[in-house]
N, C-alpha and C positions, 0 to 999 in steps of 0.2 A: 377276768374273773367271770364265771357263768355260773348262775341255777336254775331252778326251774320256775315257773311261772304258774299259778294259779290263777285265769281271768275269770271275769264273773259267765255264767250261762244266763241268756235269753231266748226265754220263749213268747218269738211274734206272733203265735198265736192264741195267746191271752186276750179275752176278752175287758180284762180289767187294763185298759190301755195307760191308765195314771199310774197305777202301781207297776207298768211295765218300761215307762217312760221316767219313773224314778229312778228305778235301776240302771235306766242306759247312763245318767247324768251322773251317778255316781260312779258308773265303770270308765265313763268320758273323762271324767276329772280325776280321778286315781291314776289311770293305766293307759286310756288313752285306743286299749283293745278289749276286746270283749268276744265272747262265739253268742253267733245265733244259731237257735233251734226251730223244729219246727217251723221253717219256712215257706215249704209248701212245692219245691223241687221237685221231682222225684229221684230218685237213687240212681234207677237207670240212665237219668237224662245225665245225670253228674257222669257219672261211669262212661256212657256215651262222648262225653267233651272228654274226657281223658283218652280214651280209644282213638278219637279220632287226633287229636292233637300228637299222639304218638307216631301215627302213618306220617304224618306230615313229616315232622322234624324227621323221622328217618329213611325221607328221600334223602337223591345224592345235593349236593350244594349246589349245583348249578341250575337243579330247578327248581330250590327254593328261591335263590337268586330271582329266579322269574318273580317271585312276586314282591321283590326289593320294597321295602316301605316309600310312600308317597303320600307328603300331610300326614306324614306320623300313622298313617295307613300302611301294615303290611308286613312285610318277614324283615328282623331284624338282624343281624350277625351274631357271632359273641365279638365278644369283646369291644364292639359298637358304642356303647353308652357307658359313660363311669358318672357312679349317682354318687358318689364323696368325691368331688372335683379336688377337695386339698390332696387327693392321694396323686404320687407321681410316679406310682407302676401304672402299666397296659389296665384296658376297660375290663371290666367287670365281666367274667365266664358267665356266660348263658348265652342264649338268641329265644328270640320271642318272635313272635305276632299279634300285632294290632288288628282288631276290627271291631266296626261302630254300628250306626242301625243304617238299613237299607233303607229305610221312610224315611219322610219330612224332608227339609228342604236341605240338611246339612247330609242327609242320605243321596241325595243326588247331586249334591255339590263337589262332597267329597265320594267319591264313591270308593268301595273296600277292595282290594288287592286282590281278589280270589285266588286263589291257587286252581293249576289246571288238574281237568279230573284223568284225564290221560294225556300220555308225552310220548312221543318218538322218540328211541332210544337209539338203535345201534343196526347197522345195515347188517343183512341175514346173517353172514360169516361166526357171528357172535353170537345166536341166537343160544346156544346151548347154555349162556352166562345167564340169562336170561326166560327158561326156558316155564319157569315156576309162575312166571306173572305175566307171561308178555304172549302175545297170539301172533303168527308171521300174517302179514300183509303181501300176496302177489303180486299183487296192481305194484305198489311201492317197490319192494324188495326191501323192506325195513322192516324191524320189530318194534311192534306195535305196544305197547301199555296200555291196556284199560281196566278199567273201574280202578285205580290207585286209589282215589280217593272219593270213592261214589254217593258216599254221605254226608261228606265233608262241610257242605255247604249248610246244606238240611240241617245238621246237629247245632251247628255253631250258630244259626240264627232262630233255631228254638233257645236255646240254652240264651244266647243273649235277651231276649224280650219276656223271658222268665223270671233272669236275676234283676231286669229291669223295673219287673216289677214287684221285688222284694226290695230295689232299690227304693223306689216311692214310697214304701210304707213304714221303709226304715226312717228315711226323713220324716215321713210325718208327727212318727214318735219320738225322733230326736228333737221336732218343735215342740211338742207336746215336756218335754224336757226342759228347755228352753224358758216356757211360761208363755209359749207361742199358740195360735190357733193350730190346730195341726194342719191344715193347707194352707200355712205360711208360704212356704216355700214356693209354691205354685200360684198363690197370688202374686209371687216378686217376680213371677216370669221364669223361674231359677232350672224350671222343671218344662220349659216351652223350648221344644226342639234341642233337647241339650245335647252336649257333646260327648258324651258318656263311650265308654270304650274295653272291650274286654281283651284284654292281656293273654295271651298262651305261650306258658315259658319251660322251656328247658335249659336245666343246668348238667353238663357233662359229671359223670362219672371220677373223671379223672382229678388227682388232687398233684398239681403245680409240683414238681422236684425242688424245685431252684428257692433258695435262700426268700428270693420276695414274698410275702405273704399274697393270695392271689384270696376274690371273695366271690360269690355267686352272685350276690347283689352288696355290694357296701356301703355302709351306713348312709342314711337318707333320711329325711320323715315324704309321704305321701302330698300329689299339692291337690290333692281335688275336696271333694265336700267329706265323701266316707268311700274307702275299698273295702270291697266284698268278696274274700277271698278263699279259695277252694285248693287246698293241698294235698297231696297222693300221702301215703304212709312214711316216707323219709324225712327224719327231721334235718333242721339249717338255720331255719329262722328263729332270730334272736331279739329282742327290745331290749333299747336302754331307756327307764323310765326318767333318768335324770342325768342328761346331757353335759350338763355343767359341773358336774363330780369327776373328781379322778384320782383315781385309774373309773374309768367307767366302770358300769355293773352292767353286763348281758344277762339276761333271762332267757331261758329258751320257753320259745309258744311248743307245744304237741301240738299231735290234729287231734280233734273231735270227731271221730267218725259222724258223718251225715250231716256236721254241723259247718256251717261257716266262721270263718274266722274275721271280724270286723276294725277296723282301725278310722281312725280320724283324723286327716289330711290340713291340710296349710288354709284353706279355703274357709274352711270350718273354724279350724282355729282365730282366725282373722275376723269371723262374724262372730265368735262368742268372745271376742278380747281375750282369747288367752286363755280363757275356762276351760273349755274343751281342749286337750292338749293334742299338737300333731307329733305322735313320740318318735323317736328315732327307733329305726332297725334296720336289720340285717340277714343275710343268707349269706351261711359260711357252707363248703364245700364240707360234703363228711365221706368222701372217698365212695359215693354212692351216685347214679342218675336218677335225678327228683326233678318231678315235672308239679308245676302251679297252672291257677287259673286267676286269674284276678278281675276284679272290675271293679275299676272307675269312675265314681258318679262325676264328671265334670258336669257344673251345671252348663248353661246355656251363656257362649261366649259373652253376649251383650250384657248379660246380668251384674249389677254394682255390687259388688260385696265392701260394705260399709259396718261398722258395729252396731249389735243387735242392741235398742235400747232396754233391754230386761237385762244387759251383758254391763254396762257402763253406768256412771253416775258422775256428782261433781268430784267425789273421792276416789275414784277409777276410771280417770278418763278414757276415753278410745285410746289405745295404744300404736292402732295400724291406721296409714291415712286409707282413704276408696280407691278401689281398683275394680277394672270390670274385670270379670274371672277369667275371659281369652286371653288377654294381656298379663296378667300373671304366668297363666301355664305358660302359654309361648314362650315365656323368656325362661322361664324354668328349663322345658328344652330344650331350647337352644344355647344354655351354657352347660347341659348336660352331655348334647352331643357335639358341641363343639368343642368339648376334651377327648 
């Protein structure tokens, strides 16, 4: 069963930060999603991460391959990941790409997949297949590819260190929510070198013949602190605000033109006990190609995430024991992709 969804709208750039930080606590604990406005992107740059993430996914497979993921770094397949492990069909239709920030020490520790900005393709014989994109090479006798993806780099690490920093201010008013100082979160270290990571996903067009139900992403809740996420005009994504009802209820989210679409992850859930809820959803296939963007705020692997005392009392105890937030996600993927 599905309807539609009405989440609340935020605008971060209110100067009335208590009155803006009420509303996040009440869309957190109703829905669990919310859109932000007024973030401070630009349009173009949004536009730009879509443009460029489209060249990519439609090279051929073997030189996305080249940049096979590495520490969750990198081009992923379809079918690679199934986010409802109780499901016993094939992984979930899409492939994506991971990547994180170039700085800090987890920037050169892990360092990102890049995709190459030109490829050797095909020895002259075939140039004519090739004739629209590729320039001959003498020296070689090969057809050359370049500029394939000449901005590719550039876009994707403006756009990350942008939402990164709608990421920070989002937390801050989520503390502010909370009953927290608003640089809560970065006195607990949460926000020192994190692990944060932007998502580029493509889901095929195509909708499965065969009797099994097949999903673009199926059902999951998010494990990081908050996703900040960016969708083209095709709808798919669906929430179920209450997990333990059935037949469940799907909602559909729309997009918000120019707005982002906000959700509340495992991590977050775990430090408000349960207040903040991390909802379940979903991307169903609607016979269309729909491309996302998403990000991540993982905090910073070493960070404890323990119950917030403004979250628990003697009459509500901590529900979750401490975990440090690397050791959650790790196993989260690791039982993701080892289905």
């Amino acid at each position: 069963m599905e309807t539609s969804l009405v989440l609340p709208i935020v605008d971060i750039s209110s100067p009335d930060k208590i009155t803006t930080a009420r509303l996040i606590r009440r869309a957190c604990v109703e829905h669990g999603f919310f859109y932000v406005k007024n973030h401070g992107i630009p349009e173009e740059l949004m536009e730009g991460v879509f443009r460029e993430s489209k060249r990519f996914f439609n090279l051929q497979l073997e030189d996305k391959m080249d940049s096979l993921h590495r520490d969750f770094l990198g081009y992923t397949p379809l079918y690679a990941e199934k986010l409802d492990t109780s499901l016993t069909t094939i992984g979930d239709s899409k492939e994506s790409f991971f990547l994180g920030s170039s700085e800090g020490v987890r920037g050169q520790r892990y360092p990102n997949q890049w995709p190459s900005e030109s490829i050797f393709l095909l020895p002259v014989p075939f140039i004519g297949f090739y004739i629209n994109i590729c320039v001959f090479t003498s020296l070689t006798g090969y057809v050359y590819c370049e500029d394939l993806l000449p901005s590719w780099r550039q876009t994707m690490e403006c756009y990350y260190k942008n939402v990164m920093s709608v990421g920070r201010k989002l937390l801050g008013l989520v503390a502010l929510a909370l009953d927290l100082d608003e640089d809560f979160f970065i006195k607990i270290g949460a926000l020192n070198d994190p692990a944060a990571v932007v998502r580029l996903i493509r889901y095929p067009g195509e909708v499965n013949s065969s009797d099994v139900e097949t999903y673009g992403a199926s059902a999951h809740s998010d494990y990081v602190t908050v996703t900040i996420l960016l969708t083209d005009e095709v709808p798919g994504l669906q929430v179920c605000r209450d997990k333990s009802k059935q037949p469940r209820i799907w909602e559909d989210v729309p997009r918000l033109r120019g707005a982002f679409i906000v959700n509340i992850g495992d991590l977050m859930e775990r430090w408000t006990n349960g207040l903040f809820r991390s909802t379940l959803h979903r991307v169903m296939p609607v016979g269309k190609e729909r491309y996302s963007v998403a990000f991540f705020l993982d905090p910073n692997p070493d960070c404890n995430v323990e119950c917030l005392k403004t979250c628990c009392s003697e009459t509500s105890p901590a529900r979750f024991p401490p975990i440090l937030a690397g050791d959650y996600i790790n196993e989260r993927f690791r039982i993701t992709y080892a289905t």
